[in-house]
C-alpha positions as CSV (number, residue, x, y, z in Angstrom):
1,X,0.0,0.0,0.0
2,X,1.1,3.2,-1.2
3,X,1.1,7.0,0.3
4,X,-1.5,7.7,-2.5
5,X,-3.7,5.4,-1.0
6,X,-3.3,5.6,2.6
7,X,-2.2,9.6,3.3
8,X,0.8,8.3,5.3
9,X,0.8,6.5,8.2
10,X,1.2,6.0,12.2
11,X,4.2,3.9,13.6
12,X,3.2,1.6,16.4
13,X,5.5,-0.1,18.5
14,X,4.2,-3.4,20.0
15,X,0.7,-4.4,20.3
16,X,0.2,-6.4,23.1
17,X,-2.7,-8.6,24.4
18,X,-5.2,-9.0,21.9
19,X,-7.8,-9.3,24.6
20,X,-6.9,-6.2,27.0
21,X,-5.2,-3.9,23.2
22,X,-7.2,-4.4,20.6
23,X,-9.7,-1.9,21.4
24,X,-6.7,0.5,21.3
25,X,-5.7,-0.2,17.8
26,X,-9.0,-0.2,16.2
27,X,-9.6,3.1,17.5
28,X,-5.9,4.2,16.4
29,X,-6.7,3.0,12.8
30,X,-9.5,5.0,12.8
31,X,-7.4,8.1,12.3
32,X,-5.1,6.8,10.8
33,X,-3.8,3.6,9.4
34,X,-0.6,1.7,11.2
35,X,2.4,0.5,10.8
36,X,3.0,-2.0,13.5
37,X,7.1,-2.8,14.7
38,X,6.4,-5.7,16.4
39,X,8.3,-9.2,18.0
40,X,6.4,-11.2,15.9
41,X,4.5,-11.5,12.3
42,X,1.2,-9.7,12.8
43,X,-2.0,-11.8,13.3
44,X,-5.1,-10.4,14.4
45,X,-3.2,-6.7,13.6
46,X,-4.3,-7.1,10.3
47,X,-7.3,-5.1,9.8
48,X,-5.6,-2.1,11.6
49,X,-2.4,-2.5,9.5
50,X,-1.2,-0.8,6.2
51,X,2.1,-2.7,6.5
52,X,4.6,-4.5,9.4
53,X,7.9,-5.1,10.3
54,X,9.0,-7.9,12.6
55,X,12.8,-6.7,15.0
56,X,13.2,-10.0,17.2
57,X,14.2,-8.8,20.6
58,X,18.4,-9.0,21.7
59,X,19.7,-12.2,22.4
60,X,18.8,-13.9,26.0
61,X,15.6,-14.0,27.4
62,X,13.2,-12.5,24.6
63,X,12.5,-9.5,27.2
64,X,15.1,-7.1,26.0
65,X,14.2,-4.8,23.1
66,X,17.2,-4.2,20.4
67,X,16.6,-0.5,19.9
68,X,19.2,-0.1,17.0
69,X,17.2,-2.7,15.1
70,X,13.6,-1.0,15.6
71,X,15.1,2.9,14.7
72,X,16.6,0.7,11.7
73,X,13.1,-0.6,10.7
74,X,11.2,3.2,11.6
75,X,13.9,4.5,9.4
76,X,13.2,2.2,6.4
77,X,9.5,2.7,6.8
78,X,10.3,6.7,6.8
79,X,11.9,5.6,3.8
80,X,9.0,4.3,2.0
81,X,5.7,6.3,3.5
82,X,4.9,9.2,4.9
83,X,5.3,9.0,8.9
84,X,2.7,11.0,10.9
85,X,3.5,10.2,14.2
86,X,5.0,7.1,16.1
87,X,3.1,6.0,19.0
88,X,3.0,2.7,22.0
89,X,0.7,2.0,24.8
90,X,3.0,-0.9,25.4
91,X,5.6,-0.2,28.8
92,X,8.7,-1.8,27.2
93,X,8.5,0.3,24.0
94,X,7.9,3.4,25.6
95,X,11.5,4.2,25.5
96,X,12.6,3.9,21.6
97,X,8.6,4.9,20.6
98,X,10.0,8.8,22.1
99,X,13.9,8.1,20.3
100,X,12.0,7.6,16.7
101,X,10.2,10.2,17.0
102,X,12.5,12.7,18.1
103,X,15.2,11.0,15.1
104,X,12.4,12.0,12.5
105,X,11.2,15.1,13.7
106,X,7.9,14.0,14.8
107,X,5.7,15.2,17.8
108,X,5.3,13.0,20.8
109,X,6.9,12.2,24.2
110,X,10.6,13.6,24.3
111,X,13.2,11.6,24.9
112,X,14.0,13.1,28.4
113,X,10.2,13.3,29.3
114,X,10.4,9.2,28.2
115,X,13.0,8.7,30.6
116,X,11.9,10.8,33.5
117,X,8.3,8.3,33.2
118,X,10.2,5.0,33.1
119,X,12.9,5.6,35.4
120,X,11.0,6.0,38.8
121,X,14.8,7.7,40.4
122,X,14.6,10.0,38.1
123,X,11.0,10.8,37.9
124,X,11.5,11.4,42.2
125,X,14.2,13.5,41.5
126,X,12.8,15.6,38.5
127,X,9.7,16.6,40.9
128,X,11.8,16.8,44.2
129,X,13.7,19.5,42.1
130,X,10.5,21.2,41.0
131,X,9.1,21.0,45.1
132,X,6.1,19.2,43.7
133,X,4.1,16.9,46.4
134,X,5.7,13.4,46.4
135,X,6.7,10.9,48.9
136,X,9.8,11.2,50.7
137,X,12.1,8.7,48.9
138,X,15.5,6.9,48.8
139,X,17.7,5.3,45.9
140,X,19.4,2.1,47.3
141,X,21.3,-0.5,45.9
142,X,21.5,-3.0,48.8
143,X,19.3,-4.9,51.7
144,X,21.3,-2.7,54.1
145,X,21.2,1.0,52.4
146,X,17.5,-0.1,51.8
147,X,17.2,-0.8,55.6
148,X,18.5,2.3,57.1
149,X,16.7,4.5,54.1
150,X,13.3,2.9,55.6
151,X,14.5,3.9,59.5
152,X,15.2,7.5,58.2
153,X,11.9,8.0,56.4
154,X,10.1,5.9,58.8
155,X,7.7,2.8,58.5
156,X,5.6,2.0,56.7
157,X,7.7,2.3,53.3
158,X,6.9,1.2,49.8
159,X,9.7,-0.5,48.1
160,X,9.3,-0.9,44.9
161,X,11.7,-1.8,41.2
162,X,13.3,1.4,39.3
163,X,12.1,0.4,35.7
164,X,9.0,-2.1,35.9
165,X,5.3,-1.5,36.2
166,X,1.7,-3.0,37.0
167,X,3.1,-2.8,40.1
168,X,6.1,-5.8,39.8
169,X,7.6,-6.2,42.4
170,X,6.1,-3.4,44.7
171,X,5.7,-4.5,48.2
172,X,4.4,-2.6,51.2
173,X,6.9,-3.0,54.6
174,X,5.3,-2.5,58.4
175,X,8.9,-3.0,59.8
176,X,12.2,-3.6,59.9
177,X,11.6,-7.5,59.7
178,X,10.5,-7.4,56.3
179,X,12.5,-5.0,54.3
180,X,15.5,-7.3,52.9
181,X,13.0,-9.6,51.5
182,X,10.9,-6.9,49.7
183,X,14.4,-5.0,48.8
184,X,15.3,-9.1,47.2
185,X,12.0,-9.0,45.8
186,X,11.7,-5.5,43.8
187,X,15.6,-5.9,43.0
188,X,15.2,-9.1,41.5
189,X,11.6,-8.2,39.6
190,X,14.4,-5.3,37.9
191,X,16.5,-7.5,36.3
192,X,13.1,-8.9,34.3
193,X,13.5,-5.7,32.8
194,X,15.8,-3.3,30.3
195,X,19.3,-3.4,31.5
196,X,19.5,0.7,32.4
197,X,17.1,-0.4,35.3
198,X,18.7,-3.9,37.0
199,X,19.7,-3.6,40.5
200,X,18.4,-1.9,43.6
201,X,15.0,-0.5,44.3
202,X,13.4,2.9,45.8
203,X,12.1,2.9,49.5
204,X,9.3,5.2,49.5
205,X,7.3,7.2,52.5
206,X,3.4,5.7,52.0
207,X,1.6,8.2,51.0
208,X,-1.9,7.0,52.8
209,X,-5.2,8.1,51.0
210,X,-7.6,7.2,48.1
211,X,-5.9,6.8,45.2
212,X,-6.6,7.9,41.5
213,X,-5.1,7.2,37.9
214,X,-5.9,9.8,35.3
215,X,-5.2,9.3,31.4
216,X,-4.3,12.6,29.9
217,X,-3.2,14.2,26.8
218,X,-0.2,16.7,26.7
219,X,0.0,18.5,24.0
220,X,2.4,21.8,23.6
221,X,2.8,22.5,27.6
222,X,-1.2,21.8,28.4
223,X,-2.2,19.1,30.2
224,X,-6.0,17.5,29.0
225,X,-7.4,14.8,31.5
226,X,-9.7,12.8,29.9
227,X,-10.2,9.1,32.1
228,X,-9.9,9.0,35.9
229,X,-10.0,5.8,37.7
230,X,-10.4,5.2,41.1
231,X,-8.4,2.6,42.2
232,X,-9.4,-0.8,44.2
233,X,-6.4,-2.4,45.7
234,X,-6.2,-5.8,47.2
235,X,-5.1,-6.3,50.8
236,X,-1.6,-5.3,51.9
237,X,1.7,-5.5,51.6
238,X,0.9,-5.9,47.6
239,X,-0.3,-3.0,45.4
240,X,-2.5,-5.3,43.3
241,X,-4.9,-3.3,41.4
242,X,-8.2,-5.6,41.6
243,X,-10.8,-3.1,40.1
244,X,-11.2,0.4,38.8
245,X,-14.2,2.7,38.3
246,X,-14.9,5.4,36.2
247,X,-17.6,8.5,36.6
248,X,-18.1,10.5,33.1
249,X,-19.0,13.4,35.7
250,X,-16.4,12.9,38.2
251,X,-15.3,16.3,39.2
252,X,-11.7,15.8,39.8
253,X,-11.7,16.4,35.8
254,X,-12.1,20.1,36.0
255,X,-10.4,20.3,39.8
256,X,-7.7,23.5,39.3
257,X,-5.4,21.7,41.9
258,X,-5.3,18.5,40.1
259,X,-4.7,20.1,36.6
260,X,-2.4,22.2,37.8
261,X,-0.2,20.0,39.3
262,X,-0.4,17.2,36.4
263,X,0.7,20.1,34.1
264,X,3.8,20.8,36.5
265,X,5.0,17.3,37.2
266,X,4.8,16.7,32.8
267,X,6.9,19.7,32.9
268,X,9.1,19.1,35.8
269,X,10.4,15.1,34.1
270,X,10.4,17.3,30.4
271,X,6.9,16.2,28.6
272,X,5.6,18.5,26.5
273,X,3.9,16.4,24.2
274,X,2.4,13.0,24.8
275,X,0.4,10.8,26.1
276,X,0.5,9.7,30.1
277,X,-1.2,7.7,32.8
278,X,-0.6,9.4,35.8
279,X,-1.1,7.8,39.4
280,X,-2.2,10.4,42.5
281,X,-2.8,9.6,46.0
282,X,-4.8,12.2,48.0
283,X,-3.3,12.8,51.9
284,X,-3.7,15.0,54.3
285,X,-1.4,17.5,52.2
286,X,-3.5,17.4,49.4
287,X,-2.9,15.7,45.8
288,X,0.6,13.4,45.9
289,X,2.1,12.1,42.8
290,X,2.8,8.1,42.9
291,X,4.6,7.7,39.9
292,X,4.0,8.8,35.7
293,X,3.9,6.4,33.3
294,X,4.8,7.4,29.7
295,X,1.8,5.5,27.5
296,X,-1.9,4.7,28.5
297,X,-3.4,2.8,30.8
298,X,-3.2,-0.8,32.0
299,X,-6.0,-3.0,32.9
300,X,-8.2,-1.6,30.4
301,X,-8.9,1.6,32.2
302,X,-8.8,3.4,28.9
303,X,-11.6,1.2,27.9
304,X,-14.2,1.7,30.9
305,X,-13.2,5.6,30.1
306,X,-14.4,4.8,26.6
307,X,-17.8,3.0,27.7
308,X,-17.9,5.6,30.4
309,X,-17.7,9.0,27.9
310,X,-17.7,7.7,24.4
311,X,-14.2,9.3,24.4
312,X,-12.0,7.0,21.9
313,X,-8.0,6.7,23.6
314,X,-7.0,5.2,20.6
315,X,-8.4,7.7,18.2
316,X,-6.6,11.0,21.0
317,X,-3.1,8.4,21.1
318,X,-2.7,9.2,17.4
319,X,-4.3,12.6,17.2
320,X,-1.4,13.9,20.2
321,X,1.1,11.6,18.0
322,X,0.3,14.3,15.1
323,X,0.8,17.4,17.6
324,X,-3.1,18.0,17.6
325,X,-5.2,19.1,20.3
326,X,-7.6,16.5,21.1
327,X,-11.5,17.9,21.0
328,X,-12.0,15.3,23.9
329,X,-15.9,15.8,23.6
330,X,-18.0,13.2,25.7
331,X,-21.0,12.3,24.1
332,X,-22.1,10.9,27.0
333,X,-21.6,10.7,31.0
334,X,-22.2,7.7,33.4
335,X,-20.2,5.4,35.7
336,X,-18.3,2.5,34.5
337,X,-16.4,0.4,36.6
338,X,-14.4,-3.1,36.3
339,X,-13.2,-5.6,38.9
340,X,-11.0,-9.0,38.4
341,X,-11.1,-11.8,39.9
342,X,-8.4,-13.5,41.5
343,X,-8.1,-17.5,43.1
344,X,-8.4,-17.9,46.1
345,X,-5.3,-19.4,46.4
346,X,-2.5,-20.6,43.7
347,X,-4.2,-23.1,41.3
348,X,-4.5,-24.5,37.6
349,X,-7.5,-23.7,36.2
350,X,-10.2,-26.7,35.1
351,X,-12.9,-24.1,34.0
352,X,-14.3,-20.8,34.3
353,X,-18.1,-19.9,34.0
354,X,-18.8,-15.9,33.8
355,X,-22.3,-14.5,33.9
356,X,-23.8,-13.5,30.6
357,X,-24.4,-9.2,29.9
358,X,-27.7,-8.3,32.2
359,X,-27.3,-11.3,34.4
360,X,-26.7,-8.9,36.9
361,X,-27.8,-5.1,37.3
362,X,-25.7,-2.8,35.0
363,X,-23.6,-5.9,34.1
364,X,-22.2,-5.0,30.5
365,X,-19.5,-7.5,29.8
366,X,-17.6,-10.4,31.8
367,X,-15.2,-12.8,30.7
368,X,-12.1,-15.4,31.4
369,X,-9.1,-14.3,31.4
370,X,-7.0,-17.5,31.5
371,X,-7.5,-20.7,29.3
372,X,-8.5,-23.9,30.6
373,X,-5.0,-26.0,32.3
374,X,-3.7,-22.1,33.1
375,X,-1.9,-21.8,36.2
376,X,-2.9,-18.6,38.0
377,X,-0.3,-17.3,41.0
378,X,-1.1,-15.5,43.9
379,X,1.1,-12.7,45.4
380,X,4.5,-12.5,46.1
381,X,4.6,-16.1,43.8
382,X,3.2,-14.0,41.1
383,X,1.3,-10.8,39.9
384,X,-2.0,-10.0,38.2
385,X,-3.0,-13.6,38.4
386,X,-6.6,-13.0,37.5
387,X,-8.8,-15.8,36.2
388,X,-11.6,-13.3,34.8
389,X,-12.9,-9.7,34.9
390,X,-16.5,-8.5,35.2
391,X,-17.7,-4.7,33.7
392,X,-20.7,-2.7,35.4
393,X,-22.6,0.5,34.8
394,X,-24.7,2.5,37.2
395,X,-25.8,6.4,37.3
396,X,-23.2,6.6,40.8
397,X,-20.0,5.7,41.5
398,X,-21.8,3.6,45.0
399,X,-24.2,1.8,42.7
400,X,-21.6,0.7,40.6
401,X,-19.1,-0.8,43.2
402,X,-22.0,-2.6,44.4
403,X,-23.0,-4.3,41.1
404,X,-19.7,-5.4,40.4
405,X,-19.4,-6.8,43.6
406,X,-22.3,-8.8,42.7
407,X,-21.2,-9.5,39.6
408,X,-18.0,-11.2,40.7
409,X,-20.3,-13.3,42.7
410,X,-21.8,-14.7,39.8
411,X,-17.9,-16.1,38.4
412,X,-17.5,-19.5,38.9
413,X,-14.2,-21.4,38.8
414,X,-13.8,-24.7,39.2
415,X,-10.0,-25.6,39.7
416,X,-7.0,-28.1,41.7
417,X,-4.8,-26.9,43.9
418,X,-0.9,-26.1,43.0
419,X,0.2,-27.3,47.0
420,X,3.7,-25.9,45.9
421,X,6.4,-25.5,48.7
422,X,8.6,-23.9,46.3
423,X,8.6,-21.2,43.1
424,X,11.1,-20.0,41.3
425,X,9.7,-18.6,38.6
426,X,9.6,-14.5,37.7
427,X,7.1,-12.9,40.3
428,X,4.7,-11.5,37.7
């Protein structure tokens, strides 16, 4: 397919799980039509797709992205078509998705602003410099620097990996007992990762409070909010994210405070342009940023936004790719929430029964997440080990929590025990 045809196209780097991505890409392709740089041929891609290139990750593990080999294929592509923008809602690919587009003079998340989202250090340090609100934190590199950081700022602490996300890793400590294994824990979830990130771990202050997640568009300095979640977590010392709800009319989208210092924090780790999910905890000192993350958001939040507003994230990822200003019109405004479902205790799945859409009130959508012989892992064996996810709608945030919870109640899984003593396998 030629330029004539197509009137250029979008770079996309990765593509993730069909299930919880392809949303994303139909409504990308709806602007405009993709190039996908992948690890593999493209499969269900297709429709979205005016053409792919396949860069095989570096030597080792299959984990590591070979960045020479992907601006080499974004190069050759530039070659051929018309590049528009370059864009990723995948975590890994965050990284070269801002180096491409800086190397062809495209709009989009700076390599500096790429950086300051991926490398949590940094990210502390780039708003510490700014005297934004953020936790009290330390860079360590051993159990024992990690153990006198956590006396200095105090328990409870937050230790968590420098590079990973969907919470890898992250581990909440009450005391001094507990912090070499959860230093062993996030410094060994690091080396899962890009090499720039291996080793050591931040001890945070824990920020206590309700916590939010907004998706937002920058584009030239301004900061557009456009989703915000508030988060479930499961119980402590993990930071599982087990649900997430969504109100079309949720007022913290026009709150000055908020906007304000979303806006300063993009500018602070060098984002002008972009697209971010954004993590807040409110305290008793006001709005506190967790951490900024330099693509959309996980666990389909971007999607409940969507059946929340009728706002389309895939459509706004390629519109701020091409240095527009994203109309971000609702067409409509209600609550949306979803909530996963998780074993009760380490298992392998023998099968997994999910309600049918208005089983329950409000119930729009549920469905497995695992195939039948899966093996789903608790925490610290594991993370996001969810078996199936229900969605719910209500006119209230209150009504929708409760029909979810009922919804859940409706799941049915039917599965043996694991019984293991031991795991070595990666924690997520």
């Amino acid at each position: 397919m030629d330029d004539d045809n197509i009137d250029g196209v979008v770079l996309q780097f990765g593509s993730g799980f069909q299930p919880y991505r392809e949303y994303l890409m139909e409504g990308a392709a709806k602007r405009r039509p993709l190039w996908l740089i992948d690890d593999e041929p493209a499969g269900w891609q297709q429709p979205y797709l005016a053409g792919s290139t396949v860069v095989l990750p570096l030597p080792g593990d299959g984990l590591v992205l070979d960045h020479k080999a992907l601006l080499a294929a974004a190069e050759s592509v530039a070659q051929a078509h018309q590049v528009r923008g370059v864009i990723t809602y995948d975590e890994p690919s965050v990284i070269i998705t801002a180096l491409v587009a800086d190397k062809l003079g495209l709009p989009g998340l700076t390599p500096e602003g790429a950086e300051g989202c991926r490398n949590k250090a940094r990210t502390r340090q780039a708003l510490t410099d700014a005297g934004l609100p953020q936790p009290r934190f330390a860079v360590v590199t051993t159990a024992e620097e990690a153990a006198a950081a956590a006396a200095e700022i105090g328990y409870p602490v937050v230790v968590k990996p420098r590079g990973m996300a969907a919470s890898i890793g992250v581990a909440l400590v009450d005391g001094p007992d507990g912090i070499a294994d959860a230093f062993n824990r996030a410094d060994g979830s690091s080396r899962n990762g890009p090499v720039e990130y291996h080793g050591g771990a931040l001890i945070e202050e824990l920020v206590d409070g309700p916590e939010i997640s907004i998706d937002g568009a920058v584009v030239a300095g301004e900061y557009l909010p456009f989703c915000i979640a508030h988060k479930q977590l499961g119980p402590a010392p993990y930071f599982e994210e087990i649900g997430h709800l969504v109100d079309g009319n949720d007022p913290l989208l026009t709150d000055p405070e908020l906007r304000e210092l979303l806006r300063a924090a993009h500018a602070a780790i060098g984002a002008p342009y972009g697209i971010t999910h954004t993590e807040v905890r409110f305290s008793a000192r006001g709005p506190v940023v967790i951490e900024i993350n330099g693509r959309l958001g996980g666990d389909l939040i971007p999607y409940v936004g969507k059946l929340a507003t009728g706002i389309d994230p895939g459509t706004v990822l390629v519109e701020v790719a091409e240095g527009l200003r994203p109309a971000l019109a609702a067409d409509h405004r209600t609550c949306v929430g979803i909530r996963f479902c998780y074993p009760p205790e380490d298992c392998r799945v023998v099968e997994i029964t999910v309600p049918a859409p208005g089983a329950s009130p409000g119930l729009l959508e549920a469905h497995p997440m695992v195939a039948t012989g899966a093996t789903v892992r608790l925490p610290p064996r594991a993370h996001i080990g969810r078996h199936a996810y229900v969605i719910c709608t209500a006119d209230d945030p209150a009504t929708c929590a409760d029909r979810l919870s009922a919804a859940v109640d409706l799941v049915e899984l039917k599965y043996d025990a694991l019984n293991e003593t031991e795991y070595s396998g990666r924690p997520w």
